[in-house]
KEKOLRO-182387 format. One line per 10 residues: number of its first residue (from 1); for each residue x, y, z of N, C-alpha, C. Coordinates in nm, 3 decimals. Example, Ala and Ser with C-alpha at 12.3 -4.5 7.8 and 13.67 -1.06 7.14 Angstrom:
<sites>
1) 1.319:-0.569:0.780:1.230:-0.450:0.780:1.320:-0.330:0.780 ~ 1.285:-0.225:0.708:1.367:-0.106:0.714:1.290:0.003:0.787 .
</sites>
This chain:
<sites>
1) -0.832:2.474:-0.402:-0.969:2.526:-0.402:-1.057:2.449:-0.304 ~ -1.164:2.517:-0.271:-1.249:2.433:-0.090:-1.326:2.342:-0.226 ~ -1.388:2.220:-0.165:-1.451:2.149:-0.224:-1.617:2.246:-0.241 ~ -1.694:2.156:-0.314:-1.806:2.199:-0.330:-1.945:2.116:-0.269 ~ -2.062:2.103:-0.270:-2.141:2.036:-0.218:-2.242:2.051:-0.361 ~ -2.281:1.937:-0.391:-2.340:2.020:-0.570:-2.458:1.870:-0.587 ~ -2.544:1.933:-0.589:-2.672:1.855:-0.586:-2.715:1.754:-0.716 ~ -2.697:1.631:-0.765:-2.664:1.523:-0.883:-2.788:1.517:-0.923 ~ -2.790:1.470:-1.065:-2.878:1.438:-1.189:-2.838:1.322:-1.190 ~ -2.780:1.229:-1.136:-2.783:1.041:-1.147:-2.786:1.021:-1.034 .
11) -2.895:0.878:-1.019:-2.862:0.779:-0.963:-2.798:0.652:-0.969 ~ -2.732:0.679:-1.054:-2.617:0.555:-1.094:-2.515:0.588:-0.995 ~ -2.395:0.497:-0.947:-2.304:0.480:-0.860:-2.210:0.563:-0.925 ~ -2.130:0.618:-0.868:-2.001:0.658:-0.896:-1.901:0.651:-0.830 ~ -1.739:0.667:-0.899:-1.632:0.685:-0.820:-1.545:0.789:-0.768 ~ -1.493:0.837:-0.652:-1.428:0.904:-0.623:-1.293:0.900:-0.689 ~ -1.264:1.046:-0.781:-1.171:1.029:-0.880:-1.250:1.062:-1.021 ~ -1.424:1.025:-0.998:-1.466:1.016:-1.150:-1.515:1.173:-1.200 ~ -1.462:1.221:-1.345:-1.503:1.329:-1.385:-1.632:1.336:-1.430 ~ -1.737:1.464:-1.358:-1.857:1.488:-1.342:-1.895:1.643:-1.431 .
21) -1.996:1.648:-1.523:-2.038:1.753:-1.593:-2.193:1.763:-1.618 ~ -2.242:1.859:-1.630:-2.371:1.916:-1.587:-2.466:1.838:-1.723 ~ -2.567:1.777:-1.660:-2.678:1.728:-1.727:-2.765:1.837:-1.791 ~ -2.839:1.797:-1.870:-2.928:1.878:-1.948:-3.065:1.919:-1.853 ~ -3.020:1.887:-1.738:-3.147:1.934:-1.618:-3.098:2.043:-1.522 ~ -2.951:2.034:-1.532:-2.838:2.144:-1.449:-2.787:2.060:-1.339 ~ -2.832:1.958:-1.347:-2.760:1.899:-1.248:-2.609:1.851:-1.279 ~ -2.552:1.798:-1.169:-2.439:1.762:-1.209:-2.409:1.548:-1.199 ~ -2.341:1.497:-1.309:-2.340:1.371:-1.354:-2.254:1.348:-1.388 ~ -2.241:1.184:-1.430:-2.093:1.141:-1.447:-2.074:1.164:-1.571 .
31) -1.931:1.210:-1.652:-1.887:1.247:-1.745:-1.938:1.185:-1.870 ~ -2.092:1.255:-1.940:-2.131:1.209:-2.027:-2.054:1.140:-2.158 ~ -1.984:1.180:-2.199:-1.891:1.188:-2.332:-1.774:1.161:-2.264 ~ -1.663:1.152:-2.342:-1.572:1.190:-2.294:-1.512:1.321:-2.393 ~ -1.570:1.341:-2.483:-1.568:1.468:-2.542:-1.618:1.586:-2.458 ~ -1.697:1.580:-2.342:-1.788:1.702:-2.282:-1.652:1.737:-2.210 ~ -1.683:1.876:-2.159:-1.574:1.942:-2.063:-1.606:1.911:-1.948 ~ -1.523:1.857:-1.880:-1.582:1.820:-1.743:-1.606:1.977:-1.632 ~ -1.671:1.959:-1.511:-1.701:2.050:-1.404:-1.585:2.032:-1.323 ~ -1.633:1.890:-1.261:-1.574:1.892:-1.134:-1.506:1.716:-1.138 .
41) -1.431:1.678:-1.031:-1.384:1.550:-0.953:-1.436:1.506:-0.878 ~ -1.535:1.394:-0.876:-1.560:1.339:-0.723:-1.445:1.348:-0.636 ~ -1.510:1.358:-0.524:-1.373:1.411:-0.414:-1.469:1.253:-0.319 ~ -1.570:1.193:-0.351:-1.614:1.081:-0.259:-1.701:0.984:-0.350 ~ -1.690:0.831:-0.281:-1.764:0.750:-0.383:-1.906:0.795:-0.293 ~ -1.999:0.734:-0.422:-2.143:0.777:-0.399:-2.206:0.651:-0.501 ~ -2.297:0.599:-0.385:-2.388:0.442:-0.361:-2.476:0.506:-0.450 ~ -2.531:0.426:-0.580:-2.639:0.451:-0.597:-2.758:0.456:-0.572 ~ -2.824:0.463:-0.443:-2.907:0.483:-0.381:-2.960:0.632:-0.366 ~ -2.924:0.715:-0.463:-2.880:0.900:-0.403:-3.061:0.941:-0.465 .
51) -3.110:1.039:-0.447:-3.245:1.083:-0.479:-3.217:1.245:-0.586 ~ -3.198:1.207:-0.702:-3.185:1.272:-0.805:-3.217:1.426:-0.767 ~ -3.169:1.486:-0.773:-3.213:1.662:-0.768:-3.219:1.705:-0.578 ~ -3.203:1.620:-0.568:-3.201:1.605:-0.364:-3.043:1.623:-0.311 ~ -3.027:1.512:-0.392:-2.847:1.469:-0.285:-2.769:1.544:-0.347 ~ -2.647:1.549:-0.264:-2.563:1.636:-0.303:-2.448:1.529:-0.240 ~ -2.348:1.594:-0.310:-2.234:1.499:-0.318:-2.112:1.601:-0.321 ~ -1.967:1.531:-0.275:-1.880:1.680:-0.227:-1.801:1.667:-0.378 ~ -1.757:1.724:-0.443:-1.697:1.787:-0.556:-1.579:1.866:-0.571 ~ -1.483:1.804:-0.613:-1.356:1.927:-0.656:-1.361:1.983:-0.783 .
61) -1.399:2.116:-0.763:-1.428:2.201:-0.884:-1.260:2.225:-0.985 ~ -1.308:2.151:-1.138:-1.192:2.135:-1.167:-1.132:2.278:-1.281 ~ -1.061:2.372:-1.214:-1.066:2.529:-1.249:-0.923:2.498:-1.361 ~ -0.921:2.582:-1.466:-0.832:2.633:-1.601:-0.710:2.587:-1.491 ~ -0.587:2.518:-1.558:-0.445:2.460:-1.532:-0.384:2.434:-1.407 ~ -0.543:2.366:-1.329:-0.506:2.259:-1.203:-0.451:2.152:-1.284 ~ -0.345:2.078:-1.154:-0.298:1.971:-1.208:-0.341:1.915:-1.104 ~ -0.351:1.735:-1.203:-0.379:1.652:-1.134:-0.334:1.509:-1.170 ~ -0.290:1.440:-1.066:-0.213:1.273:-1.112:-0.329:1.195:-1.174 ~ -0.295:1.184:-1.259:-0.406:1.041:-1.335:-0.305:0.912:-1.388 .
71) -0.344:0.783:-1.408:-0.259:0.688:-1.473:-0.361:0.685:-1.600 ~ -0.265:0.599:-1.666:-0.212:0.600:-1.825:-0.279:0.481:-1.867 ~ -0.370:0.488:-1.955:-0.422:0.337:-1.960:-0.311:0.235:-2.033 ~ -0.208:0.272:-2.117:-0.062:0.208:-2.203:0.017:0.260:-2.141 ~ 0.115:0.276:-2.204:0.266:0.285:-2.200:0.314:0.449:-2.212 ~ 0.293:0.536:-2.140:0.374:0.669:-2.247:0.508:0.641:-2.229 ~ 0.556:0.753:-2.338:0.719:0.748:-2.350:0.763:0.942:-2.358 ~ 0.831:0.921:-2.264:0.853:1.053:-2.228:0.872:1.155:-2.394 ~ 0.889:1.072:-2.480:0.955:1.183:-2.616:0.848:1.206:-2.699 ~ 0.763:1.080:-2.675:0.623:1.048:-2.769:0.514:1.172:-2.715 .
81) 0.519:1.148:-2.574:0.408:1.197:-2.527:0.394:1.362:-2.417 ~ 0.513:1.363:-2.374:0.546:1.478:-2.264:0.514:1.613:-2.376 ~ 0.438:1.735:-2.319:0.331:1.829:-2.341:0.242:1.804:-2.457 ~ 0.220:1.692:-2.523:0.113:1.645:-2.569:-0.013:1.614:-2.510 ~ -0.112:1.651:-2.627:-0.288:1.663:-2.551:-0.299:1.492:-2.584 ~ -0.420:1.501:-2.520:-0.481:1.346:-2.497:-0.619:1.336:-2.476 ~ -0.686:1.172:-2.467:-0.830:1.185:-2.446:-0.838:1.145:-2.309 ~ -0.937:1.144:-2.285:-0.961:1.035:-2.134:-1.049:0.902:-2.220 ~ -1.043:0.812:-2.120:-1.111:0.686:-2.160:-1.153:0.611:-2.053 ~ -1.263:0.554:-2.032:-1.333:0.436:-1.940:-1.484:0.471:-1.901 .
91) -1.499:0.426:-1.760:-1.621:0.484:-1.694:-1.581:0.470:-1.561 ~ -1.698:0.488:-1.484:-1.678:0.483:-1.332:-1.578:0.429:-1.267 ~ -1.502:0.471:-1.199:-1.411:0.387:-1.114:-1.293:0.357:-1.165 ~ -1.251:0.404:-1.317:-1.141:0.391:-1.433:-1.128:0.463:-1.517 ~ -1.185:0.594:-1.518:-1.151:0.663:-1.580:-0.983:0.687:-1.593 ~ -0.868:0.673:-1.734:-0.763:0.675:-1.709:-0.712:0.791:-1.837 ~ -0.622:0.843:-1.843:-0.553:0.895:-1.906:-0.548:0.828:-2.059 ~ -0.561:0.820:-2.161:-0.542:0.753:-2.310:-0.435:0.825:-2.398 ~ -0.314:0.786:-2.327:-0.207:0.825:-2.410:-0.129:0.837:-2.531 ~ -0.256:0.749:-2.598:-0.176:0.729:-2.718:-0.320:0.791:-2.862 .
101) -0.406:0.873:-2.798:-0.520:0.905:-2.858:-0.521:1.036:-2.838 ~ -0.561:1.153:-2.964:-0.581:1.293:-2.935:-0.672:1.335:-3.011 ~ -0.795:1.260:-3.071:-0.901:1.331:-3.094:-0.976:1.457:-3.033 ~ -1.022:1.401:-2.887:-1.119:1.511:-2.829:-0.989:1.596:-2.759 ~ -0.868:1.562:-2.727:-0.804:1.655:-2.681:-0.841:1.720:-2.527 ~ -0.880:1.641:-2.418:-0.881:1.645:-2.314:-0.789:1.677:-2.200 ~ -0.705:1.628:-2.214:-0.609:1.674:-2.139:-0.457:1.680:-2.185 ~ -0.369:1.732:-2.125:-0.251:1.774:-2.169:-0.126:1.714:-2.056 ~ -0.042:1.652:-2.109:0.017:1.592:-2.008:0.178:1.680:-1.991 ~ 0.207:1.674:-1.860:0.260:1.814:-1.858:0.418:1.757:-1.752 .
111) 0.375:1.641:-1.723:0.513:1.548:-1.590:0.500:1.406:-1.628 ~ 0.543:1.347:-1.499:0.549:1.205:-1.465:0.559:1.269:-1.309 ~ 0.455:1.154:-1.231:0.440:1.185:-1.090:0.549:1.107:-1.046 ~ 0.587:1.172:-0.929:0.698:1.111:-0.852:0.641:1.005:-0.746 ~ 0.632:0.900:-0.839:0.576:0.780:-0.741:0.724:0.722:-0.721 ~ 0.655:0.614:-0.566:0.798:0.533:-0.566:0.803:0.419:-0.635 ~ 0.894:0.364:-0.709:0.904:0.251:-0.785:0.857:0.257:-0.918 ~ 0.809:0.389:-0.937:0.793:0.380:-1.083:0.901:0.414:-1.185 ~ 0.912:0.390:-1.269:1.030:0.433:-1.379:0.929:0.517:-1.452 ~ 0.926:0.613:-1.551:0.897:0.714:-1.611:0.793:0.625:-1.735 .
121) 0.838:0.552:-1.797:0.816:0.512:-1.925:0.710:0.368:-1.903 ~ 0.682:0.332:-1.796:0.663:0.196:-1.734:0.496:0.174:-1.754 ~ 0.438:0.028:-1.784:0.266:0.046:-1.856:0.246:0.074:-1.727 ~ 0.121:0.199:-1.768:0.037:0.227:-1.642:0.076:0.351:-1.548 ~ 0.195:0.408:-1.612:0.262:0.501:-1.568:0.159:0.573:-1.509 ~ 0.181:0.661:-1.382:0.121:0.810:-1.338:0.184:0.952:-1.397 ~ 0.115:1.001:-1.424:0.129:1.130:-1.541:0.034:1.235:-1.440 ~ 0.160:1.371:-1.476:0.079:1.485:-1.425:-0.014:1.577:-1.531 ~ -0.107:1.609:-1.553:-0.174:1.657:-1.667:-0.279:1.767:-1.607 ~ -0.338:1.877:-1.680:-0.431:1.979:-1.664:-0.535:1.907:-1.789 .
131) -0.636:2.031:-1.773:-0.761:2.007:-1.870:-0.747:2.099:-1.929 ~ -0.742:2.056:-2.064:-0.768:2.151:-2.147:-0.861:2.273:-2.198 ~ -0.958:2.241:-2.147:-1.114:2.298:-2.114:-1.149:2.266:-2.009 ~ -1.246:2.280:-1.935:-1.373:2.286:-1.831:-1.454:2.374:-1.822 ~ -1.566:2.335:-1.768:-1.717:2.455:-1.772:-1.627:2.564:-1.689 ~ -1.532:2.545:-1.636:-1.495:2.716:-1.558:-1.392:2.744:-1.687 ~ -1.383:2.766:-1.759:-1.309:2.802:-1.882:-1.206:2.722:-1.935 ~ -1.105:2.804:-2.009:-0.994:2.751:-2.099:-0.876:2.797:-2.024 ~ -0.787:2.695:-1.982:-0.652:2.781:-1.923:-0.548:2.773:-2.018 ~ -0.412:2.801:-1.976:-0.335:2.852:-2.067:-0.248:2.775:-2.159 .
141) -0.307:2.632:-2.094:-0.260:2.475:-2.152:-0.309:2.429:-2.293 ~ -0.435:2.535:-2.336:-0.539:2.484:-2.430:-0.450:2.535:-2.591 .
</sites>
């Protein structure tokens, strides 16, 4: 999908990588909750210096059963965890996968990325996963 150009509700810093969802002004911000459905992906870091309702920042709009590599804040184990839902967990700049948590049910882990040197099961693993929700709907993962 082409990126987006989408005009922010914070001036707080963010990271490229960090999941962004629409403020109660319509703007778009860093992932209030981690219960909220996210929008989009920073596709770039952004200085907090930005002028609220002004700047715009580039965005990967995150659409029903895109996949995308995230790491694992523990350990998964391919038997424990492979097509099991999950939460996300952190803030800026760390947002990671929480593999071993399925309250809000965020995402759904669906591989293991083919990194080099990784073994499958290894802390910190990279995992391929969709969203279970997002403001562009529910895909077929949910």
């Amino acid at each position: 999908p082409p990126l987006h150009d989408v005009l922010l509700g914070t001036s707080a810093a963010f990271a490229k990588g960090d999941p962004m969802n629409w403020n109660a002004a319509g703007y778009l911000d860093i992932l209030s909750t981690v219960t909220a459905s996210p929008a989009y992906i920073a596709a770039q870091d952004v200085p907090s210096t930005v002028t609220v309702g002004t700047t715009k920042a580039r965005m990967l709009p995150i659409l029903p059963d895109m996949v995308f590599q995230v790491q694992c804040s523990g350990t998964p184990t391919r038997a424990t965890y492979m097509g099991g839902v999950v939460d996300i967990e952190g803030s800026t700049g760390v947002y990671e996968c929480n593999e071993n948590a399925s309250t809000n049910d965020t995402l759904r882990i669906i591989g293991y990325a083919d990194v080099t040197g990784q073994t499958d099961e290894g802390a910190n693993a990279q995992v391929l996963v969709v969203f279970n929700k997002t403001c562009f709907g529910t895909g077929l993962s949910a």
